[in-house]
KOLMINU-115593 format. One line per field, with one value per atom (N, C-alpha, C, O): residue number from 0; residue in one letter; atom name; x, y, z. Coordinates in pm, 1 decimal, decimal comma, padded with zeros to 6 digits. Example, Ala and Ser with C-alpha at 12.3 -4.5 7.8 and 13.67 -1.06 7.14 Angstrom:
2
resi: (0	0	0	0	1	1	1	1)
resn: (a	a	a	a	s	s	s	s)
name: (N	CA	C	O	N	CA	C	O)
u: (01319,0	01230,0	01320,0	01423,6	01285,0	01367,0	01290,0	01340,9)
v: (-00569,0	-00450,0	-00330,0	-00331,9	-00225,0	-00106,0	00003,0	00113,8)
w: (00780,0	00780,0	00780,0	00846,5	00708,0	00714,0	00787,0	00803,9)
//
This chain:
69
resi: (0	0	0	0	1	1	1	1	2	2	2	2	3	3	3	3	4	4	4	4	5	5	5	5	6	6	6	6	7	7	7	7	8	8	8	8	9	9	9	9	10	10	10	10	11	11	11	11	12	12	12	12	13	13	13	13	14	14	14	14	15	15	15	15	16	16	16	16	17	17	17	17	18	18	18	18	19	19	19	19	20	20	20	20	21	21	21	21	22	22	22	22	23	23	23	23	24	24	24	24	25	25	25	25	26	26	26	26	27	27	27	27	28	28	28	28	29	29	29	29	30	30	30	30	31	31	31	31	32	32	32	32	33	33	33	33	34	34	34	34	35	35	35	35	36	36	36	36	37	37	37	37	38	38	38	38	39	39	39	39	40	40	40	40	41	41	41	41	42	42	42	42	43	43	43	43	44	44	44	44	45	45	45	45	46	46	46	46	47	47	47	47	48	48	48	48	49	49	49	49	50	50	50	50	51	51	51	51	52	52	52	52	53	53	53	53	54	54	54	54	55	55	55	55	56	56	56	56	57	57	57	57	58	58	58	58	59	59	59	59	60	60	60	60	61	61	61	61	62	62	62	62	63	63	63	63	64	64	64	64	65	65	65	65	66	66	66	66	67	67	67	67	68	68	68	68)
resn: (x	x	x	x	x	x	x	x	x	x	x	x	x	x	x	x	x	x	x	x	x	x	x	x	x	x	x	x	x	x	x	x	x	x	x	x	x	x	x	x	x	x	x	x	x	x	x	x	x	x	x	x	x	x	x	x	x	x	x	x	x	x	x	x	x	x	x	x	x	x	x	x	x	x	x	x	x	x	x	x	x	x	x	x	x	x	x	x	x	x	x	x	x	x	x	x	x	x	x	x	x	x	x	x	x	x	x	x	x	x	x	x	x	x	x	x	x	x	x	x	x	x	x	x	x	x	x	x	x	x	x	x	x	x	x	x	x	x	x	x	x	x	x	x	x	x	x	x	x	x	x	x	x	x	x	x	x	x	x	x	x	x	x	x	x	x	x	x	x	x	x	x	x	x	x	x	x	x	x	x	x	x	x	x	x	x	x	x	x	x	x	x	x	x	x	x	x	x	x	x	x	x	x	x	x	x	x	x	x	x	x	x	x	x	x	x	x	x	x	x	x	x	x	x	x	x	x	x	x	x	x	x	x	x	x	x	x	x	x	x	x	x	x	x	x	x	x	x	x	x	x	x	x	x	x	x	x	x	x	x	x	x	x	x	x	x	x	x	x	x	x	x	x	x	x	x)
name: (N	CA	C	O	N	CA	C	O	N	CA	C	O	N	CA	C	O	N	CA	C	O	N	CA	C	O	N	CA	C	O	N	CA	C	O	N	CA	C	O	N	CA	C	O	N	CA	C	O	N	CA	C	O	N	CA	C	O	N	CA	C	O	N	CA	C	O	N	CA	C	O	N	CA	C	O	N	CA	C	O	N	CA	C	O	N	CA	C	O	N	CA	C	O	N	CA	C	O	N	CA	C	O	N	CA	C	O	N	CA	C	O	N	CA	C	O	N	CA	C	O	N	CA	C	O	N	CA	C	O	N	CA	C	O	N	CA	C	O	N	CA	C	O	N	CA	C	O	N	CA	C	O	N	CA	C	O	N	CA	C	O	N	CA	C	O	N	CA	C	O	N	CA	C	O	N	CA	C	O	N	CA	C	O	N	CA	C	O	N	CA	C	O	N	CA	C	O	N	CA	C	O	N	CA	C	O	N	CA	C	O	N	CA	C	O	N	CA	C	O	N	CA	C	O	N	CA	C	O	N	CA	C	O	N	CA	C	O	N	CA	C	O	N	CA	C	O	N	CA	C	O	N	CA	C	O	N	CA	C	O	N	CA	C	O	N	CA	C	O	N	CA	C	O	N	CA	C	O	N	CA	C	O	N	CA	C	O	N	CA	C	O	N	CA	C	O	N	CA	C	O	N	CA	C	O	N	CA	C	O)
u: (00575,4	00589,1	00523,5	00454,6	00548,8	00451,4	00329,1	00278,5	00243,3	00111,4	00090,7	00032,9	00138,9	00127,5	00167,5	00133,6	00227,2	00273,1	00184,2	00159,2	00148,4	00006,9	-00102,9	-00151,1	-00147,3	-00258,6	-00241,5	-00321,0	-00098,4	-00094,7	-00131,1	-00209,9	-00088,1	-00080,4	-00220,7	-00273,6	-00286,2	-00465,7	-00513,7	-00620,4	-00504,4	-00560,2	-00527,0	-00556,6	-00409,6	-00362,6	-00427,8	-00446,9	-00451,6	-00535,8	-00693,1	-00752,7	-00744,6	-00894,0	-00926,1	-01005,0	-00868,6	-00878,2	-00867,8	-00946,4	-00734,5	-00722,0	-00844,4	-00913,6	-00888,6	-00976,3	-01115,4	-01224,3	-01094,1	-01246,2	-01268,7	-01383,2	-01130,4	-01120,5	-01129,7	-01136,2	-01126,1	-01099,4	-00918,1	-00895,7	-00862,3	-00756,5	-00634,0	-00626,5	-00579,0	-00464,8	-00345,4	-00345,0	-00236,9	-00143,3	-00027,3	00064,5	-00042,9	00014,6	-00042,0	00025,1	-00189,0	-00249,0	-00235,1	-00273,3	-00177,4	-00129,4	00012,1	00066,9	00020,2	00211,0	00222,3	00319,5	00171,7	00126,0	00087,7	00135,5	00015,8	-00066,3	00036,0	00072,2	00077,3	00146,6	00307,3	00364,3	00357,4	00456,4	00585,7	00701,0	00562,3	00634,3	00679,3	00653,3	00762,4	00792,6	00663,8	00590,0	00664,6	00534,1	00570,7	00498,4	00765,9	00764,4	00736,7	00689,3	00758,5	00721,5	00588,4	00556,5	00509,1	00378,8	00351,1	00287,3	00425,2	00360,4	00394,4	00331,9	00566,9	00627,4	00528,8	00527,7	00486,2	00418,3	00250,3	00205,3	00193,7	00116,9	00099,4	-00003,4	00231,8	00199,9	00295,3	00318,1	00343,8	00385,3	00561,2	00639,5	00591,4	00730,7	00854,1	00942,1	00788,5	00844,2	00736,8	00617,8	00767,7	00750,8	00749,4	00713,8	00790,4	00882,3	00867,7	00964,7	00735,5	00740,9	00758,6	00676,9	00830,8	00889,3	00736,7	00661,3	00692,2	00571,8	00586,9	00486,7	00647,9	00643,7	00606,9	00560,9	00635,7	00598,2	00413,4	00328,8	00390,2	00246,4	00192,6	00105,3	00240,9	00155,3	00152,0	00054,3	00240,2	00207,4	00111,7	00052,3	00073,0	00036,7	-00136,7	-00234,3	-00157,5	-00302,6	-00306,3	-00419,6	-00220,5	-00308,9	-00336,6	-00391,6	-00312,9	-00307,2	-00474,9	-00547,0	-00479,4	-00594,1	-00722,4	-00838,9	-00656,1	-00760,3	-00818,2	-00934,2	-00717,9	-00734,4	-00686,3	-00633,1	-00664,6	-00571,1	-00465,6	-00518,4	-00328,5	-00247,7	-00292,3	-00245,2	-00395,3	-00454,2	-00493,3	-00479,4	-00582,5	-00640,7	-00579,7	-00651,2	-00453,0	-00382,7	-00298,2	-00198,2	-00315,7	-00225,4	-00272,7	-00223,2	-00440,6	-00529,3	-00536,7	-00588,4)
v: (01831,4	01732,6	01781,3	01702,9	01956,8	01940,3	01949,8	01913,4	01982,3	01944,4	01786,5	01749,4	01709,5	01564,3	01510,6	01408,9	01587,2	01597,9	01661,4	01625,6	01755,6	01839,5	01730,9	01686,1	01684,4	01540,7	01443,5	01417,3	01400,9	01296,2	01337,8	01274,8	01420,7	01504,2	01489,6	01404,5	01605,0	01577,5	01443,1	01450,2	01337,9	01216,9	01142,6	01039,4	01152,3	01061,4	01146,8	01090,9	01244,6	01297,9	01254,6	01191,3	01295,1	01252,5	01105,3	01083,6	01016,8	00880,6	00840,8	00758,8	00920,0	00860,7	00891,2	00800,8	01045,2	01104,5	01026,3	01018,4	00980,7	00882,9	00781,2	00738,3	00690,7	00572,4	00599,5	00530,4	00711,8	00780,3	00696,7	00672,9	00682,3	00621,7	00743,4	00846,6	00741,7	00834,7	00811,5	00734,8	00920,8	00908,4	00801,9	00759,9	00764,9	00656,2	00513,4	00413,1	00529,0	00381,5	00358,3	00249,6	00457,1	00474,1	00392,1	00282,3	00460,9	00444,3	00280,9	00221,1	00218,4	00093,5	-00034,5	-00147,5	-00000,6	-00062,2	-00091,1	-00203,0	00014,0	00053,9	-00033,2	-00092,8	-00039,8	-00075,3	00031,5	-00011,6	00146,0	00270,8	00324,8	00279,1	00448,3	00525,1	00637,4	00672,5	00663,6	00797,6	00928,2	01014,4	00920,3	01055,4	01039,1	01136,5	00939,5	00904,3	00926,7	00979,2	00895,5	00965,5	01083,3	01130,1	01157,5	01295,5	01394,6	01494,2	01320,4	01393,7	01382,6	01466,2	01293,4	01281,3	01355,7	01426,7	01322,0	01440,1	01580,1	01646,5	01613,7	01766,7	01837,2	01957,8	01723,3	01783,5	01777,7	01813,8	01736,1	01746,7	01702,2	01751,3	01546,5	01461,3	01490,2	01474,9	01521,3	01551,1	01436,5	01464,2	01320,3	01200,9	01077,3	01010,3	01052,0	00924,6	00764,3	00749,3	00697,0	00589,0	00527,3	00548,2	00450,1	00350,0	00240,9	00224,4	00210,3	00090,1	00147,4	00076,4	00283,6	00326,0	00337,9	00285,9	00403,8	00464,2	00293,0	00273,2	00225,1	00088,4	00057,9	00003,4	00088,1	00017,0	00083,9	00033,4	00240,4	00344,5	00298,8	00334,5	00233,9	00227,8	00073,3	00043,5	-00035,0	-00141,5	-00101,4	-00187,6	00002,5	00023,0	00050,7	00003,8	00165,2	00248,5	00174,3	00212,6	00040,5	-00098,5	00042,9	00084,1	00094,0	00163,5	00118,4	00015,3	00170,9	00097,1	00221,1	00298,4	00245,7	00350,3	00451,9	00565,6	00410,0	00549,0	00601,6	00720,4	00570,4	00642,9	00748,3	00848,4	00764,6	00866,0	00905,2	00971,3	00882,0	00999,7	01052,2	01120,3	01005,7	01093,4	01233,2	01329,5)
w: (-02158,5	-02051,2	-01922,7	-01857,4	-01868,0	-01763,4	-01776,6	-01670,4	-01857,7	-01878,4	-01842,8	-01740,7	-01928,5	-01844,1	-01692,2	-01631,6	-01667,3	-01554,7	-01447,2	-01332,1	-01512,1	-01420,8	-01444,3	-01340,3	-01551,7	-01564,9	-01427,4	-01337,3	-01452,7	-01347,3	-01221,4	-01150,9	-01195,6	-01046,8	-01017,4	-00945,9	-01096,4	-01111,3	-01124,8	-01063,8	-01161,3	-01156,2	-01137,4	-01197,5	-01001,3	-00865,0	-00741,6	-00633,5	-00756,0	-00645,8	-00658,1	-00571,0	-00769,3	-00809,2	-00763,3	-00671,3	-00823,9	-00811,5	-00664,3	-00616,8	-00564,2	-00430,2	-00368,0	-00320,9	-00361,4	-00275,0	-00353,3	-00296,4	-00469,0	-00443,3	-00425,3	-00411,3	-00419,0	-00325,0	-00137,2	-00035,5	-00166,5	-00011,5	00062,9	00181,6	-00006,1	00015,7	00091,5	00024,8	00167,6	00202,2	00079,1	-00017,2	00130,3	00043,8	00107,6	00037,2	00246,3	00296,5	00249,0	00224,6	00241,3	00177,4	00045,0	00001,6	-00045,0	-00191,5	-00173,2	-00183,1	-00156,0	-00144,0	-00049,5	-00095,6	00034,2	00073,6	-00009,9	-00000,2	-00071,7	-00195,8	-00290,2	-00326,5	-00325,2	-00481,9	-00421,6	-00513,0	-00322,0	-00275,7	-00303,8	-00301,2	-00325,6	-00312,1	-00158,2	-00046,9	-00203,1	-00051,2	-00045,9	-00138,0	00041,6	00035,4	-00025,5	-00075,5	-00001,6	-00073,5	-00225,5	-00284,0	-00286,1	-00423,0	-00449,6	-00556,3	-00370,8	-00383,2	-00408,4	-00502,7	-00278,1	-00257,7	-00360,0	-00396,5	-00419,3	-00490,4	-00684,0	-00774,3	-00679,0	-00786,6	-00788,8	-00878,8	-00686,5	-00656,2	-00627,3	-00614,1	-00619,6	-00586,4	-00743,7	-00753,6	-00863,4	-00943,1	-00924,3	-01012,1	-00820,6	-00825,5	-00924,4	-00995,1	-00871,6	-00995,9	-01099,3	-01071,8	-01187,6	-01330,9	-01461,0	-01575,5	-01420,8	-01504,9	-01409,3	-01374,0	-01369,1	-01293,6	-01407,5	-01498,3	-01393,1	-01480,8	-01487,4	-01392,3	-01602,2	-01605,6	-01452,6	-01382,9	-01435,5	-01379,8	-01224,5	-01135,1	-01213,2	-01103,7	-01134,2	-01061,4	-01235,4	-01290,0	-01236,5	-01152,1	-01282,5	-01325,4	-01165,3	-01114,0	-01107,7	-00913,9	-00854,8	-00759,5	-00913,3	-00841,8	-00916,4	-00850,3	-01029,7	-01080,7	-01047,6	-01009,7	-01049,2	-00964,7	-00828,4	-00759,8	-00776,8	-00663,7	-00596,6	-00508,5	-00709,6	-00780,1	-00815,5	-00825,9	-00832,6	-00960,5	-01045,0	-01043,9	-01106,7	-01248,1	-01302,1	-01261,1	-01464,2	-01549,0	-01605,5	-01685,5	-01572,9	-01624,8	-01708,3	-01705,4	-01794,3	-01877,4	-01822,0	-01851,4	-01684,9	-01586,6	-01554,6	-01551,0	-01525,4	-01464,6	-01581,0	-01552,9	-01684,5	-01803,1	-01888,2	-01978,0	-01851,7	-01998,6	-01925,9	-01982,5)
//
């Protein structure tokens, strides 16, 4: 699980910084709190629920595989 967990982390950062998006304009978008963000980006949360993944990649205009391959 943290290997996927390290994935996500890595490709919610990749994806923001090439939208050039902040982690406030993530968390905006996605209709989240920012710590939900940050906490999923830096690895914290470990176990982010789909429905969060899925706010965080329309957010993205990715599609959820984006951030769990």
């Amino acid at each position: 699980m943290k290997i996927m967990s390290n994935r996500i982390s890595e490709n919610l950062k990749k994806l923001r910084d090439k939208k050039g998006y902040s982690l406030e304009k993530v968390a905006r978008l996605a209709d989240l709190s920012l710590n939900t963000i940050v906490k999923i980006e830096n690895g914290v949360n470990q176990n982010p629920t789909i429905e969060t993944l899925t706010k965080i990649a329309r957010a993205l205009e990715v599609g959820v595989d984006d951030l769990i391959k």
